[in-house]
C-alpha positions as CSV (number, residue, x, y, z in Angstrom):
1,X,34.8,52.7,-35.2
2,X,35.0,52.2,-31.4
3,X,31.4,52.2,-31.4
4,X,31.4,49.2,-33.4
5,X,34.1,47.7,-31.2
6,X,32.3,48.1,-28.3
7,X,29.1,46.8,-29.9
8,X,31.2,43.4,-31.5
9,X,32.3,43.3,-27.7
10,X,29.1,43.5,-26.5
11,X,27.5,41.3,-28.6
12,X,30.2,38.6,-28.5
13,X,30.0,38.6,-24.2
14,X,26.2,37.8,-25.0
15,X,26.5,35.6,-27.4
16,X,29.6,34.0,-25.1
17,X,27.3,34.2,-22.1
18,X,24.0,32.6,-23.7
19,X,26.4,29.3,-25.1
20,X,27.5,29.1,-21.5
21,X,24.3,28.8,-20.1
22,X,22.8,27.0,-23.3
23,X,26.0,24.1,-22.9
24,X,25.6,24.1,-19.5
25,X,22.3,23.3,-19.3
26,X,22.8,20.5,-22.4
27,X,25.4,18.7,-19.7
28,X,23.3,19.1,-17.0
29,X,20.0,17.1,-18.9
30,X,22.8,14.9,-20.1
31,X,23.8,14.1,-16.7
32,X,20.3,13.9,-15.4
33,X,19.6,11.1,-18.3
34,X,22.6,9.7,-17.9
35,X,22.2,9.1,-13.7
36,X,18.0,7.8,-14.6
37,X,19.2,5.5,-17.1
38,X,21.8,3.6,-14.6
39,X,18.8,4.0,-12.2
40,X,16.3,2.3,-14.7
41,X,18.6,-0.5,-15.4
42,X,19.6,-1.3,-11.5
43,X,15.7,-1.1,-11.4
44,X,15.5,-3.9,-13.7
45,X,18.6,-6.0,-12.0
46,X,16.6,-5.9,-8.7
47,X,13.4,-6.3,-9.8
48,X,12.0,-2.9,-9.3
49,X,11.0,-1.6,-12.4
50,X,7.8,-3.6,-13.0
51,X,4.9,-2.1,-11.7
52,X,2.9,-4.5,-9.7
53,X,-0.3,-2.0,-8.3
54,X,-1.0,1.4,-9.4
55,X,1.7,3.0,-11.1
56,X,2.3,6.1,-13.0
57,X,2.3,6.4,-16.6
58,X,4.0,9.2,-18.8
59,X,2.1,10.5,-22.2
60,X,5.6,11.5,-23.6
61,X,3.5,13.9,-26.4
62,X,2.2,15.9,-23.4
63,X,5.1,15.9,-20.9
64,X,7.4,19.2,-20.7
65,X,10.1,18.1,-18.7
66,X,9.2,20.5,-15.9
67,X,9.9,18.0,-13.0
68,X,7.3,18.6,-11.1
69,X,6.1,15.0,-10.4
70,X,9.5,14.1,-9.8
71,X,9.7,17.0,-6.8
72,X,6.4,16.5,-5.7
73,X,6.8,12.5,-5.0
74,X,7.9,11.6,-1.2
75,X,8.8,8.1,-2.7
76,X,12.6,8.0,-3.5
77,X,13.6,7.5,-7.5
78,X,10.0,6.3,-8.4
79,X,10.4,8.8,-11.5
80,X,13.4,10.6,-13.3
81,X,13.6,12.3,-16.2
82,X,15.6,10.9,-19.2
83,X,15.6,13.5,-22.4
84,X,14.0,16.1,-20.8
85,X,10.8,13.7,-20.6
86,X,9.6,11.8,-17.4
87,X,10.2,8.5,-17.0
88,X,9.3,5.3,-14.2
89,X,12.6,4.0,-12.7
90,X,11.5,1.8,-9.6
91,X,7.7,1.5,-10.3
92,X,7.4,-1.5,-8.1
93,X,7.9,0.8,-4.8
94,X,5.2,3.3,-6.3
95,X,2.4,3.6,-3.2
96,X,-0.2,5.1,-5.6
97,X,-0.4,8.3,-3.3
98,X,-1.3,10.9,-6.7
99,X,1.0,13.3,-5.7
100,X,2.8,13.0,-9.0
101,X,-0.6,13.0,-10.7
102,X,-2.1,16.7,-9.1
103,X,0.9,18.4,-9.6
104,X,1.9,17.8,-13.2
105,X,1.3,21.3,-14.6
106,X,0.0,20.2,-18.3
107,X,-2.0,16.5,-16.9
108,X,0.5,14.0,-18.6
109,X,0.4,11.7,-16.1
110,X,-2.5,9.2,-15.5
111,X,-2.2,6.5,-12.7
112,X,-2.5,2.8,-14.1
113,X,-3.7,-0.7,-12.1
114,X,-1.7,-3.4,-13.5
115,X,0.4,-3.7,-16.8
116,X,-0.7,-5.6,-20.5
117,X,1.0,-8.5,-18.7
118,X,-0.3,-8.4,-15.6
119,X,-3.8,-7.9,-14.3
120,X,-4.8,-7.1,-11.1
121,X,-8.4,-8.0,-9.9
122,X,-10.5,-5.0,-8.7
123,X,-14.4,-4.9,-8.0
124,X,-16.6,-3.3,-10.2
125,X,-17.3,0.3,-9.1
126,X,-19.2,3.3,-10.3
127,X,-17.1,7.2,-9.7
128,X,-19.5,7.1,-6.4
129,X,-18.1,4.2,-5.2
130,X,-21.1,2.0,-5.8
131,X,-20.5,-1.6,-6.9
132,X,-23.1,-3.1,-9.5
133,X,-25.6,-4.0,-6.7
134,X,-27.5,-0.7,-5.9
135,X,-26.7,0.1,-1.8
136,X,-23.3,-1.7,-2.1
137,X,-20.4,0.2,-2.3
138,X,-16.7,0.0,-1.7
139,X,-13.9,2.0,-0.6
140,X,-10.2,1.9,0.0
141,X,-7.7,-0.4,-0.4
142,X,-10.4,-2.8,-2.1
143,X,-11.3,0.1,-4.6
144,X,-7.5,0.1,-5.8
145,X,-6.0,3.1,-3.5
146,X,-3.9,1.9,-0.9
147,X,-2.4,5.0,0.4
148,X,-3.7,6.0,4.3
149,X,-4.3,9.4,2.9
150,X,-6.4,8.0,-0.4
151,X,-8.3,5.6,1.8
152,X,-9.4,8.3,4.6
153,X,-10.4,10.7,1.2
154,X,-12.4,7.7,-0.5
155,X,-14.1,6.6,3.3
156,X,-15.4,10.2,3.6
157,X,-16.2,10.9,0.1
158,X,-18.1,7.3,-0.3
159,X,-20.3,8.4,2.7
160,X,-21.1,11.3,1.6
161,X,-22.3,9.6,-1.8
162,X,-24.4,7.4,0.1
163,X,-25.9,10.3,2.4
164,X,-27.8,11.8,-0.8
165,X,-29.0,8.0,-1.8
166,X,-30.8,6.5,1.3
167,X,-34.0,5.2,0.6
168,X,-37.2,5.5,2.7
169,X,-37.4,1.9,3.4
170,X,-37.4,0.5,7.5
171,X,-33.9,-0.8,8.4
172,X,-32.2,-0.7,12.0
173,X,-29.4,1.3,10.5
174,X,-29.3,3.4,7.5
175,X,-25.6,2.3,6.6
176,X,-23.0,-0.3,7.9
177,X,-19.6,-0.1,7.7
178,X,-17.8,-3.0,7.0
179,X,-13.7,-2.8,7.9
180,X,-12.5,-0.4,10.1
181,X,-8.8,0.7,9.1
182,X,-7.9,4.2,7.6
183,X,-11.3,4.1,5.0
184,X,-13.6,2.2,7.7
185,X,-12.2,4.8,10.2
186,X,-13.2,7.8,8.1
187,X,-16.3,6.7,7.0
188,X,-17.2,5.9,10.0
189,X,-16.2,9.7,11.2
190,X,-18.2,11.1,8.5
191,X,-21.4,9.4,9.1
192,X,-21.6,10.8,12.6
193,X,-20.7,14.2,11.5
194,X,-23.4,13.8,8.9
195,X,-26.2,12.2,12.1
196,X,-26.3,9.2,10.1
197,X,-27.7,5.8,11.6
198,X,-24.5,3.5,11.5
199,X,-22.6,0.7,12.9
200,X,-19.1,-0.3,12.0
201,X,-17.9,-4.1,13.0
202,X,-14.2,-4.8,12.2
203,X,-13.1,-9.0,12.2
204,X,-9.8,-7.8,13.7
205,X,-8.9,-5.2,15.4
206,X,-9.3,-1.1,14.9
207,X,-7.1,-0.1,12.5
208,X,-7.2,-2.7,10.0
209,X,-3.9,-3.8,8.5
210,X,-2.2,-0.8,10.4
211,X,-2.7,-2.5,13.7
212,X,-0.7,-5.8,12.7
213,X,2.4,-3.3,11.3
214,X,5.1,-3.7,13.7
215,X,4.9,-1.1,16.6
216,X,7.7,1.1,15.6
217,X,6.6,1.2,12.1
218,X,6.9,4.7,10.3
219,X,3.7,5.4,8.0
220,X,4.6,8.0,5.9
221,X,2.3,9.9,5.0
222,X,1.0,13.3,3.7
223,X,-1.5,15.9,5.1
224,X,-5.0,14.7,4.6
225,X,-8.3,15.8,6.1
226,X,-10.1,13.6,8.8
227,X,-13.7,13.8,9.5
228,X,-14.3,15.6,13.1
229,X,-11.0,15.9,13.9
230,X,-10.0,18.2,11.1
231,X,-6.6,18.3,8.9
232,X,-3.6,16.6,9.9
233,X,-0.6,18.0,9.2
234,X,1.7,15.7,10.3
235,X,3.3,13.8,8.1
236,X,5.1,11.1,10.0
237,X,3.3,8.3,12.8
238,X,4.7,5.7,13.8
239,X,1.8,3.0,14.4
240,X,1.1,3.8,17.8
241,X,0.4,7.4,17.5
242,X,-2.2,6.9,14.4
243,X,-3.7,4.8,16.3
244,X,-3.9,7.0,19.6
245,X,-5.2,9.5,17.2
246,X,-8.2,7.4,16.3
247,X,-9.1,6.0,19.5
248,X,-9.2,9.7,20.4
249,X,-11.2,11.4,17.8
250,X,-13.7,7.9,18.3
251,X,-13.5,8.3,21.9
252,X,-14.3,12.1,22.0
253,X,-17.4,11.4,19.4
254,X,-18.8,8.2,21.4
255,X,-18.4,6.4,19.0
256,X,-17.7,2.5,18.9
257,X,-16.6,0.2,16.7
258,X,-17.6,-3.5,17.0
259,X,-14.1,-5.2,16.7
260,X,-13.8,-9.2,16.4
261,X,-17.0,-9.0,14.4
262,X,-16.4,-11.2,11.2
263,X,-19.0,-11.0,7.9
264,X,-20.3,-13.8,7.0
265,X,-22.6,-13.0,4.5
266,X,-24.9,-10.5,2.7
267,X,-28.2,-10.9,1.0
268,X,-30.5,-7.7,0.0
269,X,-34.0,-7.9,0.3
270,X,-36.5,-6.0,-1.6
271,X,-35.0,-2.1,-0.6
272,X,-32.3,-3.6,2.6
273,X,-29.9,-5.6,3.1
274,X,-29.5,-8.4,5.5
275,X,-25.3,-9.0,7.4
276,X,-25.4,-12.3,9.0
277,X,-22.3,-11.5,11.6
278,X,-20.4,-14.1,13.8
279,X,-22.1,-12.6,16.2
280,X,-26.1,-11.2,15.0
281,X,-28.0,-10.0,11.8
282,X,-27.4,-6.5,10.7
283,X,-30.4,-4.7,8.6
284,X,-29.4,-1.7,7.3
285,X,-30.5,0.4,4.0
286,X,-26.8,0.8,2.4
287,X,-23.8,-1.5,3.2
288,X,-20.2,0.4,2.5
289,X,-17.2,-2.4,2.4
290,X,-13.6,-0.8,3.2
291,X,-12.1,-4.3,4.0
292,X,-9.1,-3.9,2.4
293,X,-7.6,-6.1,-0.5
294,X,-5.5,-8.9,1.6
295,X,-8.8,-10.6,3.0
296,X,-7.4,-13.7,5.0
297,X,-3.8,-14.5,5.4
298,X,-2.5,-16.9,2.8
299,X,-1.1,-20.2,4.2
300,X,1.7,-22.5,3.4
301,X,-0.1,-25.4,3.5
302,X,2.7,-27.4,5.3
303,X,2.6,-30.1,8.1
304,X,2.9,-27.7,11.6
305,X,1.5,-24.7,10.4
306,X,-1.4,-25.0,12.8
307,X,1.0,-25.3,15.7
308,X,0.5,-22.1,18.4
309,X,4.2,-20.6,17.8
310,X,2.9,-19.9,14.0
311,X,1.5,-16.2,13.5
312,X,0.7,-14.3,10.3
313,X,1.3,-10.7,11.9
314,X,3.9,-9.4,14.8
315,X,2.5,-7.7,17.0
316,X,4.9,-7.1,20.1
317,X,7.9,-7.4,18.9
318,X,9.6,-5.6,22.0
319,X,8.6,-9.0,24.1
320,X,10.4,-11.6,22.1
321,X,13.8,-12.5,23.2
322,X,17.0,-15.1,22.6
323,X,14.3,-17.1,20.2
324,X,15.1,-19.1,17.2
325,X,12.5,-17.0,14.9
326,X,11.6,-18.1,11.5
327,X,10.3,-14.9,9.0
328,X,8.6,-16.6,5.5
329,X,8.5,-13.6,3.1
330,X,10.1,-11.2,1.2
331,X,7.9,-8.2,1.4
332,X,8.0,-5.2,3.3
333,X,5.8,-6.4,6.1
334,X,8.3,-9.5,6.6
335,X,11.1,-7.5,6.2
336,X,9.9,-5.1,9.0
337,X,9.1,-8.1,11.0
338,X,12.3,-8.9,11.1
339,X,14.4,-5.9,11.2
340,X,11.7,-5.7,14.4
341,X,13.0,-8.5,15.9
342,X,16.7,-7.8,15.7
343,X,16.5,-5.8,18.6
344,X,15.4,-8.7,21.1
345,X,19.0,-10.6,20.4
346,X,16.9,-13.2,18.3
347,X,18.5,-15.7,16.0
348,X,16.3,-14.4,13.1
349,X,16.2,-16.3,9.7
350,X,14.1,-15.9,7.0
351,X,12.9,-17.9,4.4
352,X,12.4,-16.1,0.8
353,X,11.0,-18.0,-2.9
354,X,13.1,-15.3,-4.7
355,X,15.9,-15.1,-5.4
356,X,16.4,-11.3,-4.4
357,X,14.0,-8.7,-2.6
358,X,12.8,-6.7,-6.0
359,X,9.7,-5.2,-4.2
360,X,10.8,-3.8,-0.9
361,X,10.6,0.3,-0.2
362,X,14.2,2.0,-0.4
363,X,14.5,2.3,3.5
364,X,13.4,-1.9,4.3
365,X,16.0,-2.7,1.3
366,X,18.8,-0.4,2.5
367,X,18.3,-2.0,6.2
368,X,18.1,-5.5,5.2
369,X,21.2,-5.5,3.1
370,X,22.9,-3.8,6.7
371,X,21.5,-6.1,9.1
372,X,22.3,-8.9,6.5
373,X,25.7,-8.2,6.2
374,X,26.4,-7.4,10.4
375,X,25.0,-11.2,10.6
376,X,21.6,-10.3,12.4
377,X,19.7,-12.2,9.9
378,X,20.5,-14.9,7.8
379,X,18.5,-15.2,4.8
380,X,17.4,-18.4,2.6
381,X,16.6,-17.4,-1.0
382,X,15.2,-19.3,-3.5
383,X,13.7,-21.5,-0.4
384,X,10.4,-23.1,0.6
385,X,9.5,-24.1,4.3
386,X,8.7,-28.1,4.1
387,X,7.7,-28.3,7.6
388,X,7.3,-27.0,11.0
389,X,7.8,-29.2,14.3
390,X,8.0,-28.4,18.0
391,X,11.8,-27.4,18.1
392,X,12.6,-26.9,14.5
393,X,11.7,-26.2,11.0
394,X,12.8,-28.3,8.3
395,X,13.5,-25.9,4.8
396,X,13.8,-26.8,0.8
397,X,16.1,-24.3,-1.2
398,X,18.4,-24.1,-4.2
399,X,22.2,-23.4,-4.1
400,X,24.4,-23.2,-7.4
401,X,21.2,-25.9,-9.1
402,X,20.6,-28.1,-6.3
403,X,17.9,-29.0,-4.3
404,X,19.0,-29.3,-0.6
405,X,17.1,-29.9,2.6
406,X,18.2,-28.6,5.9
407,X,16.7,-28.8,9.5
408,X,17.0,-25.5,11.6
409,X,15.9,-25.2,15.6
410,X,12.6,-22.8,16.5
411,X,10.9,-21.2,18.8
412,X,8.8,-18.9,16.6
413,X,7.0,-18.5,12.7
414,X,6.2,-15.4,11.3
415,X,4.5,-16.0,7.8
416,X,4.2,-12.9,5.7
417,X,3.2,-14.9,2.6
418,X,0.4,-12.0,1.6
419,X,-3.4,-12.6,1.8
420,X,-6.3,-14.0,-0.3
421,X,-8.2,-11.5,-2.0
422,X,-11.6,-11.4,-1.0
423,X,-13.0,-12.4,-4.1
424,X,-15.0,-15.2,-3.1
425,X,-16.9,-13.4,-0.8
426,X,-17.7,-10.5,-3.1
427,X,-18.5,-12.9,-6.2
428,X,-20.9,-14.8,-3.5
429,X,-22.8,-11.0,-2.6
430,X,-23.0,-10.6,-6.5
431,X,-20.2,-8.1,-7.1
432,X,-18.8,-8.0,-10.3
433,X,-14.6,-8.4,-10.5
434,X,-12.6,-7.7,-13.3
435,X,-9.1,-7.9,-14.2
436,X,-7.4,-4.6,-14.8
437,X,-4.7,-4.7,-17.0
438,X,-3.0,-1.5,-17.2
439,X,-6.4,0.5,-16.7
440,X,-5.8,4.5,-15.9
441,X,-7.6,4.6,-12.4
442,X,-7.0,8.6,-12.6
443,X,-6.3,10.4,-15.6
444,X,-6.6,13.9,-17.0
């Protein structure tokens, strides 16, 4: 009998102890749904939740819940898990670094350009990074992967594609490297650590896009592996220090790049191509374009824009001071811009279409809101610059259904209004665009 006592006690602390854990654990995925679903619907309020690059999808058959994607991404609230399943909250602020991607344990995750609704244009290229036109191939931002880290992979792993492929025709270089920020910079790396015959020329400056972030910028990024110089483990820079890090690795290599060098054009002969430069014509056997997706900076078209106090980058931020400075964006490099120019006791306004910032990264949104609210920038939505003059800027904008126009004093204009794809150039060298609408990019 007090067997069977001990054994009903036994058995009922087990049974006691397993609907513990089994009710805790109920509560806590209820919780966790609970906390994503309010996340997913102030996603929507703000204008996060719609992807607008590459994205990650969920294949809800194949996902166990196991959260790894969710650990593994240095993003903040990109995904969340509602049900036990993995779900996109703020897809908009997705950087399309893969982490999410390797370390799902059972591959439900692919990573997606553009949605059934919206396309996004993207050259024509072959798993080797080779466009449609044999010799041409493309790499980087321009190939649909943004991230610093995925650009320096593809710049390295492009070269190395075109290292087994070079024909035996005569040309002054065997490959030229077109664009020389994060994918320019590795390629550029690996072709010298293969003893290729290159040249790089860059229209701007080294760096690409990195060079026109604001100086105290912080890249995030994670570990990746650069030709000659080896892996980098750090996972923070701030714009300076990437950049010291290439001029170093270039410098101790002797290797130049030919900055303020603009393309003009490209025409292949019979085995070579042809690059007519702003400044001399370029043979070379294989041409590799890592010119990023923004091309030229897209203008307002407005009376004043060609005035010398307009700019479409910041550069030294630290030097402007007391100036009346108009910002025209609401992205994050505007946003930076201005949060830049705080610190200089400038009378900073900016100009926004929107009616709220829905694509900014966490941080910039967080920050803006703050400096917004302490009255170091005031902030126009739903507005459009009409015009720009000597000592002021004359702005459109909406309040409560009607149209007003004001006249503000200036001293400065920062215009952050995005770029022009490239696609006139490519469709002109005979590479093929297509729009991508919710293509998988990477997928198991």
């Amino acid at each position: 009998m007090e067997v069977l006592i001990e054994n009903i006690i036994t058995y009922s602390t087990m049974l006691l102890l397993i609907t513990g854990i089994v009710f805790y654990y109920i509560r806590k995925n209820q919780r966790q749904s609970q906390s994503s679903r309010e996340k997913v619907n102030r996603a929507k309020e703000l204008g996060f939740y719609e992807p607008i690059n590459l994205h990650p999808v969920v294949n809800l058959d194949v996902c166990i819940g196991s959260a790894a994607c969710i650990k593994a991404c240095p993003e903040k609230d990109i995904l969340g898990l509602i049900d036990r399943k993995a779900t996109t909250i703020n897809a908009s602020r997705c950087v399309g670094h893969g982490a999410c991607f390797h370390s799902c344990p059972v591959g439900a995750i692919s990573l997606v350009i553009g949605t059934e609704k919206r396309g996004v244009d993207l050259p024509h290229i072959s798993p080797t990074f080779e466009t449609n036109i044999k010799g041409i191939y493309i790499s980087g931002e321009l190939a649909g992967m943004g991230l610093i880290k995925n650009a320096v992979l593809q710049g390295r792993e492009a070269v190395e594609y075109i290292s087994k492929d070079l024909t035996k025709a005569e040309a002054e270089y065997d490959l030229l490297i077109i664009g020389a920020g994060p994918a320019g910079i590795s390629a550029t790396l690996k072709a010298k650590e293969l003893g290729l015959k290159f040249i790089t020329v860059e229209q701007d400056s080294l760096g690409g896009t990195v060079y026109s972030f604001p100086r105290k910028k912080i890249i995030m990024t994670s570990n990746m592996y650069l030709p000659l110089y080896g892996k980098v483990n750090k996972k923070e820079f701030t714009k300076s220090e990437l950049l010291d890090m290439w001029n170093g690795v270039l410098k101790k290599n002797k290797i130049s790049i030919n900055e303020g060098e603009k393309v003009l054009s490209i025409e292949k002969g019979s085995e070579i191509f042809n690059t007519v430069t702003t400044k001399r014509t370029i043979s070379s056997k294989t041409v590799l374009l890592a010119i990023g997706r923004r091309g030229s900076p897209r203008k307002l078209n407005i009376p004043g824009e060609g005035m010398e106090k307009v700019s479409y980058r910041l550069l030294e931020p630290e030097l402007i001071t007391n100036q009346h400075v108009l910002v025209v964006g609401g992205g994050d490099s505007a946003i930076e811009a201005a949060l830049a120019l705080t610190e200089g006791g400038n009378n900073i306004l900016i100009s926004y279409r929107g009616d709220s910032f829905s694509r900014l990264k966490p941080k910039n949104f967080e920050n803006i809101k703050k400096a917004a609210e302490d009255k170091l920038i005031n902030i126009i939505y739903k507005s459009n610059v009409v015009s720009i003059s000597d000592k002021s800027v004359r702005i459109a904008f909406e309040t409560d259904g009607i149209n007003y126009e004001k006249e503000y004093p200036n001293d400065l204009v920062y215009i952050f209004a995005g770029g022009e794809l490239p696609n006139e150039f490519l469709e002109k060298v005979g590479i093929k665009i297509t729009k991508k609408f919710g293509e998988a990019i990477l997928k198991h």
